[in-house]
One Martini backbone bead per residue (centre of mass of N, CA, C, O) as a GRO file, in nm:
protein
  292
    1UNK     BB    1  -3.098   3.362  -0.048
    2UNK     BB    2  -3.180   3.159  -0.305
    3UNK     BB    3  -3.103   2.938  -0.492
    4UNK     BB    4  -3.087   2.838  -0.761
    5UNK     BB    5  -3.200   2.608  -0.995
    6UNK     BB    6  -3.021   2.294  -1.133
    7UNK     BB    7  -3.008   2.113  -1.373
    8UNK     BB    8  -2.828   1.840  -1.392
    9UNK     BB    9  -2.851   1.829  -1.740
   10UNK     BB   10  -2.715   2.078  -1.760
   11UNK     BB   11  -2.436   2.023  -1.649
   12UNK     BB   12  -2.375   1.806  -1.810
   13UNK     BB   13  -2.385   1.891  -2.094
   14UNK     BB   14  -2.151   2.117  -2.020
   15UNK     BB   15  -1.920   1.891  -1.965
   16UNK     BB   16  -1.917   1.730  -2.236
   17UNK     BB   17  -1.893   2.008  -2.419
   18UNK     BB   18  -1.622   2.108  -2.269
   19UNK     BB   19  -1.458   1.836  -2.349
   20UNK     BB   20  -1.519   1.827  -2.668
   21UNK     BB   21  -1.596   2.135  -2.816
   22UNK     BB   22  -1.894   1.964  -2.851
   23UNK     BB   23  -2.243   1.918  -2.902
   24UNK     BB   24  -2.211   1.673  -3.092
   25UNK     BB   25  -2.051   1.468  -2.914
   26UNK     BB   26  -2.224   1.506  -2.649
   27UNK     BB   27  -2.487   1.394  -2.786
   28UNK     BB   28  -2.350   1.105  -2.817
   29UNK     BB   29  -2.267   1.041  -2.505
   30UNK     BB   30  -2.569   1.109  -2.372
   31UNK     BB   31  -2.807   1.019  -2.621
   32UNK     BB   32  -2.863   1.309  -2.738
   33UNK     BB   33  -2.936   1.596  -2.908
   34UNK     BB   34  -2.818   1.874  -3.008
   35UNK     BB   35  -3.056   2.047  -2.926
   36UNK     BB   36  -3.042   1.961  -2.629
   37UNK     BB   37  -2.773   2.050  -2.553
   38UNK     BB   38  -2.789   2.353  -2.621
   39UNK     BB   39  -3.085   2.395  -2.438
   40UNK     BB   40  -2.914   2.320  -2.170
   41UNK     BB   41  -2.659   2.552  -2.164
   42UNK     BB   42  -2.871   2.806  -2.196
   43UNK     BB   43  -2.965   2.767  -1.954
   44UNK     BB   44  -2.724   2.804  -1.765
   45UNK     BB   45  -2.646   3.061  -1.866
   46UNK     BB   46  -2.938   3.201  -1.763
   47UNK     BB   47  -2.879   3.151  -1.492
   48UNK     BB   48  -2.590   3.241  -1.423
   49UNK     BB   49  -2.523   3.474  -1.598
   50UNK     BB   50  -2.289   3.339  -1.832
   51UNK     BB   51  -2.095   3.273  -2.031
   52UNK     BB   52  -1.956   2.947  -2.178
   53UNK     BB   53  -1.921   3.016  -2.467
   54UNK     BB   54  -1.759   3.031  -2.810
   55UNK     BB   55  -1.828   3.053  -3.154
   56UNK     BB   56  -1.631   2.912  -3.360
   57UNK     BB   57  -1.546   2.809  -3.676
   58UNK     BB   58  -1.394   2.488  -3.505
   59UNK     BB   59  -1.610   2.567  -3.274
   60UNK     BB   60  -1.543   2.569  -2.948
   61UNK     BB   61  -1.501   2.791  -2.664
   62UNK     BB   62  -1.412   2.911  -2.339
   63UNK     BB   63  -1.492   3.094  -2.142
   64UNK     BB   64  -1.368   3.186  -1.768
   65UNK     BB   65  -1.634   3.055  -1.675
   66UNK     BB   66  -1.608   2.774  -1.817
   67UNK     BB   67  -1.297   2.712  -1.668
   68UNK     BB   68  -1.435   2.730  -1.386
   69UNK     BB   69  -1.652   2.494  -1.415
   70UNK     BB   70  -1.528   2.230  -1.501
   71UNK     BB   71  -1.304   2.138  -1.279
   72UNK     BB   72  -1.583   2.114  -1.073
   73UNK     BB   73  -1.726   1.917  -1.220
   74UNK     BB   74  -1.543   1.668  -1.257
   75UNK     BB   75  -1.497   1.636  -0.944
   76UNK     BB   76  -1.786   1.577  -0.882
   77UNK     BB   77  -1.855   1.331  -1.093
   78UNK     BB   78  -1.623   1.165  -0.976
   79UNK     BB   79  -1.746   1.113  -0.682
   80UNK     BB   80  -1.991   1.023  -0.731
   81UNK     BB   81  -1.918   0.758  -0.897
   82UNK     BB   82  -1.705   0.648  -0.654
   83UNK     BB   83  -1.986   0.637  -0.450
   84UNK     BB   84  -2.108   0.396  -0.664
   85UNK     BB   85  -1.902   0.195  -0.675
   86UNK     BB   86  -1.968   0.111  -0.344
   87UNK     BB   87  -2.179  -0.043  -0.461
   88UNK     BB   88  -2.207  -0.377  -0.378
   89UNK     BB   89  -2.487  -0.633  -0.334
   90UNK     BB   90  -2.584  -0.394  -0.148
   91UNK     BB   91  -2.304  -0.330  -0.048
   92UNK     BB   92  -2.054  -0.072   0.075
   93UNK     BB   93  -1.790   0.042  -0.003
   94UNK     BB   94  -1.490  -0.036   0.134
   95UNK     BB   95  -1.191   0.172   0.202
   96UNK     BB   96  -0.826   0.017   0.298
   97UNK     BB   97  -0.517   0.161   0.441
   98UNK     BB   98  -0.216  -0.037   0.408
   99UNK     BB   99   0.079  -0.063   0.564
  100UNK     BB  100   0.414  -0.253   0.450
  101UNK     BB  101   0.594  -0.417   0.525
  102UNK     BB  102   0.763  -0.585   0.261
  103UNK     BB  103   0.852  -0.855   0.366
  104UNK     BB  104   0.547  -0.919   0.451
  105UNK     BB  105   0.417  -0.905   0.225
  106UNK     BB  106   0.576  -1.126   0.043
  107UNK     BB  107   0.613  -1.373   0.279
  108UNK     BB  108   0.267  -1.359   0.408
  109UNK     BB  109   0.001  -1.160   0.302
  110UNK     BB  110   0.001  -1.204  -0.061
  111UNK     BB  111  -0.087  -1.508  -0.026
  112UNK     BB  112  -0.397  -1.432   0.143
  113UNK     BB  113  -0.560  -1.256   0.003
  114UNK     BB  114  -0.788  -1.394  -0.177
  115UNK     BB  115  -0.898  -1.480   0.085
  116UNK     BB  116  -1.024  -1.198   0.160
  117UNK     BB  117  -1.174  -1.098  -0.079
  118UNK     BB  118  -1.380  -1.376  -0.052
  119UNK     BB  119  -1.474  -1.245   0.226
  120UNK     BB  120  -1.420  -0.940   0.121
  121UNK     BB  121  -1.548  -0.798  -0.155
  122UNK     BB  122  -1.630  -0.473  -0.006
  123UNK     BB  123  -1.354  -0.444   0.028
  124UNK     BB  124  -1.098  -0.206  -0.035
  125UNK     BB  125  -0.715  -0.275  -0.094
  126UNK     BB  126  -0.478  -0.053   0.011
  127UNK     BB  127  -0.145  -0.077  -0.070
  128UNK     BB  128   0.172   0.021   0.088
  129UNK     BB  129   0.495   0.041   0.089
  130UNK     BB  130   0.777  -0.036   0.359
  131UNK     BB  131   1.070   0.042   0.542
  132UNK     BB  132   0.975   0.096   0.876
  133UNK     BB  133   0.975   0.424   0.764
  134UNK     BB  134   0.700   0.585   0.865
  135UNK     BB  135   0.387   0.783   0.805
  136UNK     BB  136   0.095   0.737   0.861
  137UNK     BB  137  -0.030   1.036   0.860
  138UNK     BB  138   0.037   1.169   0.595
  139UNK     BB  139  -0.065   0.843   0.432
  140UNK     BB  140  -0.331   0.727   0.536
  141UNK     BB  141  -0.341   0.493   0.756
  142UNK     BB  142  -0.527   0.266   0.919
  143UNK     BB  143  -0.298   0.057   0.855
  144UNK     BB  144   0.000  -0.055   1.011
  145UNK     BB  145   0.285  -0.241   0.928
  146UNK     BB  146   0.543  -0.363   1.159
  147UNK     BB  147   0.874  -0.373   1.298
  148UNK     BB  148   0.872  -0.480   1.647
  149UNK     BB  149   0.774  -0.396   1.986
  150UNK     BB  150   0.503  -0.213   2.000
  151UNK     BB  151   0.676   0.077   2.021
  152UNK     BB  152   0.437   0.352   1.933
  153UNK     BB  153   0.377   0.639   1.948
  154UNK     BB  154   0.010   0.706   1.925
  155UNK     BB  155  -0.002   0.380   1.918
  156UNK     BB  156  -0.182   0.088   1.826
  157UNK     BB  157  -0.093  -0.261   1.910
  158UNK     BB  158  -0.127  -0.630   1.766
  159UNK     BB  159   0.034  -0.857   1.746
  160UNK     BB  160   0.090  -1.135   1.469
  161UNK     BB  161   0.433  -1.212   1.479
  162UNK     BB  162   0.650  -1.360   1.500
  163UNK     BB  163   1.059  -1.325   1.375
  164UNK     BB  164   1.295  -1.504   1.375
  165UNK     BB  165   1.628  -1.513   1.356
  166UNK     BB  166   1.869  -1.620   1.113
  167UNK     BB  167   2.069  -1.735   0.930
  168UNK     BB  168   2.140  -1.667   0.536
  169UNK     BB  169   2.244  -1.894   0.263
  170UNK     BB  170   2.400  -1.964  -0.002
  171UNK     BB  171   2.495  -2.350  -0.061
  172UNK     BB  172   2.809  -2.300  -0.086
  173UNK     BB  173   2.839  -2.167   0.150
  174UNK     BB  174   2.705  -2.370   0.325
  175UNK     BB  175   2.963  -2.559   0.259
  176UNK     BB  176   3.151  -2.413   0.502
  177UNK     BB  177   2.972  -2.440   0.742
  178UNK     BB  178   3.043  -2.616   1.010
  179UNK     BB  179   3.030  -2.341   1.225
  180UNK     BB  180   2.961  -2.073   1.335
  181UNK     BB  181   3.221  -1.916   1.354
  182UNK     BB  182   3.245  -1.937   0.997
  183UNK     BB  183   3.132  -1.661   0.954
  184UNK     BB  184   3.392  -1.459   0.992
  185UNK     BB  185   3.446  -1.549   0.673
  186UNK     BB  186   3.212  -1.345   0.610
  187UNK     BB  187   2.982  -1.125   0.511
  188UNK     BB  188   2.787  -0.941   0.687
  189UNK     BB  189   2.418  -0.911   0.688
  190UNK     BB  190   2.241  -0.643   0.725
  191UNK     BB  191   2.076  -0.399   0.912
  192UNK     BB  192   2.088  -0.075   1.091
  193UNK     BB  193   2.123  -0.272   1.286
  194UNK     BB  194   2.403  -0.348   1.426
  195UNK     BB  195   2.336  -0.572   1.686
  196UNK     BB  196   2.253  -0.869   1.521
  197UNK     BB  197   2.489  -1.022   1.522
  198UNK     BB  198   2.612  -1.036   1.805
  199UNK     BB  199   2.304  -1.131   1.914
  200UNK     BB  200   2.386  -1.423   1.791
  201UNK     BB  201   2.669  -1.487   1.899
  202UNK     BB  202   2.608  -1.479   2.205
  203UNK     BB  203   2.377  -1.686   2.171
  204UNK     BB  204   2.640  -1.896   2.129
  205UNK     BB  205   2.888  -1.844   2.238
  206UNK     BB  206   3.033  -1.594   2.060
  207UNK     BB  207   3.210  -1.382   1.916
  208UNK     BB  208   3.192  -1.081   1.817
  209UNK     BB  209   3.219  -0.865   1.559
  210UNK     BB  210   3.434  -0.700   1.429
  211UNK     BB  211   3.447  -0.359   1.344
  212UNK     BB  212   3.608  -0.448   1.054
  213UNK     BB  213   3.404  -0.621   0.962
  214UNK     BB  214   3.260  -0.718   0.655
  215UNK     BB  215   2.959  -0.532   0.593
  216UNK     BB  216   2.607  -0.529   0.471
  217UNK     BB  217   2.366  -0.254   0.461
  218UNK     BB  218   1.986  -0.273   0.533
  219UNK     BB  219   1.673  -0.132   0.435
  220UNK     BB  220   1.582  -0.444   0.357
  221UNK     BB  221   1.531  -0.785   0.372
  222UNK     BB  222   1.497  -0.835   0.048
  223UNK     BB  223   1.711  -0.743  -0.070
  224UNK     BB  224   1.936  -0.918   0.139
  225UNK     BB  225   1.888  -1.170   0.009
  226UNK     BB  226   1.924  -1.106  -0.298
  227UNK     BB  227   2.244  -1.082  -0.203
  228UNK     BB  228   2.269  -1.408  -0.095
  229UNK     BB  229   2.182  -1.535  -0.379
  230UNK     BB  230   2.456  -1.387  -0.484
  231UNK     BB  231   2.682  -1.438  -0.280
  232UNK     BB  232   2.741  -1.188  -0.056
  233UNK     BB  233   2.679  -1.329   0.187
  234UNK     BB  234   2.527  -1.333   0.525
  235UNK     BB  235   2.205  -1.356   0.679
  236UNK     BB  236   2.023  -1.190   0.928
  237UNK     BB  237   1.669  -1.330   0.896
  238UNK     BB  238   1.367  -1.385   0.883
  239UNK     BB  239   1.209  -1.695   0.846
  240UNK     BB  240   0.983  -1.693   0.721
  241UNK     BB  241   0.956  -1.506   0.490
  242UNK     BB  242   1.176  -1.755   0.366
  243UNK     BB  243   1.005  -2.044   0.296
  244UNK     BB  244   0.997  -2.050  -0.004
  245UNK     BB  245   1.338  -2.093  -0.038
  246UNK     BB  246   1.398  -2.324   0.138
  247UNK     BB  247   1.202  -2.524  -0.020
  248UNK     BB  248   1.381  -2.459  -0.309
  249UNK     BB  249   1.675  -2.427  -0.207
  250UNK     BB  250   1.788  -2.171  -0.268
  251UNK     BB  251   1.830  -2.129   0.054
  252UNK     BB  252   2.030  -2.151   0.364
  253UNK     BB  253   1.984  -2.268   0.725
  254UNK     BB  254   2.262  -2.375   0.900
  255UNK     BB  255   2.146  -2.275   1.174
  256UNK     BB  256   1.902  -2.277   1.441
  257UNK     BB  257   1.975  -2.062   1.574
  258UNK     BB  258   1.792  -1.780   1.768
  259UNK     BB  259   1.647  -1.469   1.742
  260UNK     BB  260   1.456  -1.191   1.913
  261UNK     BB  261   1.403  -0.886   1.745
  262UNK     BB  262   1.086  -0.955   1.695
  263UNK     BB  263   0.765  -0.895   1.505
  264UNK     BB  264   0.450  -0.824   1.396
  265UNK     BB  265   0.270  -0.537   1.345
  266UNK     BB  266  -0.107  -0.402   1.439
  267UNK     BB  267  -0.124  -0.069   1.336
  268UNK     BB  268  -0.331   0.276   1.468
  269UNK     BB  269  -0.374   0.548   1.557
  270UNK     BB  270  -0.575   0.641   1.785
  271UNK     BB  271  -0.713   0.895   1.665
  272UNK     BB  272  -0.835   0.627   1.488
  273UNK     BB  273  -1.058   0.478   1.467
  274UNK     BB  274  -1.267   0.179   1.389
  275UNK     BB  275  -1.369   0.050   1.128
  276UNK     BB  276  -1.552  -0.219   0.973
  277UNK     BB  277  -1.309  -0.292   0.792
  278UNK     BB  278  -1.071  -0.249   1.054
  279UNK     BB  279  -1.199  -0.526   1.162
  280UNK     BB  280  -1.205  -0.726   0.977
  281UNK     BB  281  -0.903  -0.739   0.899
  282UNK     BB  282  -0.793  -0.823   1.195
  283UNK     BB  283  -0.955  -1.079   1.225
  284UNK     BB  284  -0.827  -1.192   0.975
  285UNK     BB  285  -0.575  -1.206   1.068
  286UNK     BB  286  -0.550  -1.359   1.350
  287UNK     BB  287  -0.632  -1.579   1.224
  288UNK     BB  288  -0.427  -1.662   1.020
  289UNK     BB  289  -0.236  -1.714   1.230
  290UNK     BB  290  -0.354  -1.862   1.448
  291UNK     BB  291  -0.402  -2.123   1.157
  292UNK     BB  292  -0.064  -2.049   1.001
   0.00000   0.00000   0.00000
C-alpha cells in the first residue's frame, strides 16, 4: 500500500507552529501568513487522520499525536540542516574525529593547526584530548594520536615522531644539578611506567632510584611539567613537547642524555576504511613532521 504524499511545507508549518505553540509566531517565523500556517497544519492533520493541536484560550497544546510527531521532526530538520552545512564552495563538509593524547596535541599538533585548516578547509576537524587510555571504537575516532611502541591490538600504527625523554625541572633546582647523581636528591616526577627513572640512570651508568625514594606519578606529562614549574620534582619528559618552555627559558634541561621509551604514533582501528578526509590529514601530518 502506498504511503500518502505529505508535503515539506505541511510538516515545517506543524514544525514551527509546535515549537511556539502559536500559527502566529510560527508564520513570523517562515515569512508566510497566519492563514498559510493554519492551512497547512488542516492539510497534516487531513493526511495523518489526527489532531495535532487543541485550541485553547492562550493559543495551542499538542495533544499525544503532535508530541509523538515533533521530536521526530526536529531530528529530521536537524540532520537535513547538518547535511547542507557540509557543502561549502562546491565541495562537500566532511567531519574528521581524533583523539589525541594531550601532551601531543599542546606542544606538537595546535601550533600546526591553522596550517591544516587553510589547506583543507573543507575537512571540520573534532579533536578531543586523552591521557593515553583510550577506546578509538567506544569514542568514534577515525584516528587516535598514541604514545607507545606502535603496538595495539586491532590498530594499523604509522609512527608521526620520536619523543625522547631527558631530565626537566625548574631553573632554581636545575642550578644544584652539578652531575646526574645529583638528581637522587630531589623528588623525582614520572608518569604510571614506574621504570622511567632507572632506564634513565642506567642509561649513564648511575644507580637506579631506590625503592623508598620520594616520587610524584601523573597520568599526563602537561600536569607533571605543571608540578616542575611549581618546583615540585624533576620530570622526566619528551622534550620536544616543551620546546616552547625551554626556549622562554621558563624550565630547564640540566643533562643532554635522553632515552627513548617511544613515539608517536597516527593510529586507526583496522575495522575503519580510511576515508578521503582521513587520507588527506594522515598526508599533511607525515609532511608536517617530515619537514620538521
Amino acid at each position: 500500500m502506498a504511503r500518502p504524499y505529505i508535503p515539506l511545507n505541511a510538516l515545517r508549518a506543524f514544525e514551527a507552529a509546535a515549537r511556539h505553540l502559536s500559527f502566529t509566531n510560527a508564520a513570523i517565523e517562515l515569512n508566510v501568513t497566519h492563514a498559510a500556517i493554519s492551512q497547512q497544519v488542516k492539510l497534516l492533520e487531513q493526511q495523518l487522520n489526527s489532531p495535532l493541536f487543541i485550541r485553547i484560550s492562550r493559543g495551542l497544546m499538542l495533544t499525544t499525536a503532535g508530541e509523538n510527531l515533533l521530536p521526530v521532526l526536529n531530528d529530521s530538520f536537524d540532520r537535513i540542516a547538518n547535511t547542507l552545512e557540509r557543502f561549502s564552495a562546491g565541495k562537500v563538509r566532511e567531519k574528521l574525529k581524533v583523539g589525541v593524547v594531550g601532551s601531543f596535541a599542546i606542544g606538537l599538533l595546535l601550533p600546526r593547526l591553522d596550517d591544516f585548516n587553510r589547506h583543507h578547509p573543507h575537512i571540520e576537524l573534532q579533536l578531543s584530548t586523552h591521557n593515553n587510555r583510550v577506546d578509538p571504537a567506544a569514542e568514534g575516532h577515525d584516528y587516535t594520536i598514541r604514545f607507545g611502541n606502535g603496538a595495539w591490538h586491532g590498530t594499523g600504527a604509522s609512527l608521526i615522531c620520536d619523543a625522547p625523554f631527558s631530565p626537566l625541572c625548574h631553573p632554581e633546582i636545575a642550578r644544584q644539578l652539578k652531575q646526574p647523581v645529583d638528581v637522587h636528591k630531589f623528588t623525582l616526577l614520572r608518569s604510571f611506567r614506574r621504570d622511567e627513572w632507572s632506564h634513565w640512570l642506567q642509561s649513564i651508568h648511575e644507580s637506579p632510584p631506590s625503592p623508598l625514594h620520594p616520587v610524584m606519578i601523573f597520568d599526563s606529562s602537561l600536569t607533571m611539567i605543571d608540578a616542575a614549574l611549581l618546583g615540585a620534582g624533576i620530570a622526566l619528559a619528551p622534550v620536544k613537547i616543551f620546546d616552547h618552555l625551554l626556549q622562554a627559558e621558563k624550565i630547564v634541561r640540566p643533562f643532554t642524555s635522553e632515552i627513548n621509551l617511544g613515539g608517536y604514533w597516527l593510529t586507526r582501528l583496522q575495522s575503519r576504511p580510511e576515508s578521503e578526509a582521513m587520507i588527506m590529514f594522515s598526508d599533511w601530518l607525515g609532511r608536517q613532521f617530515k619537514e620538521g
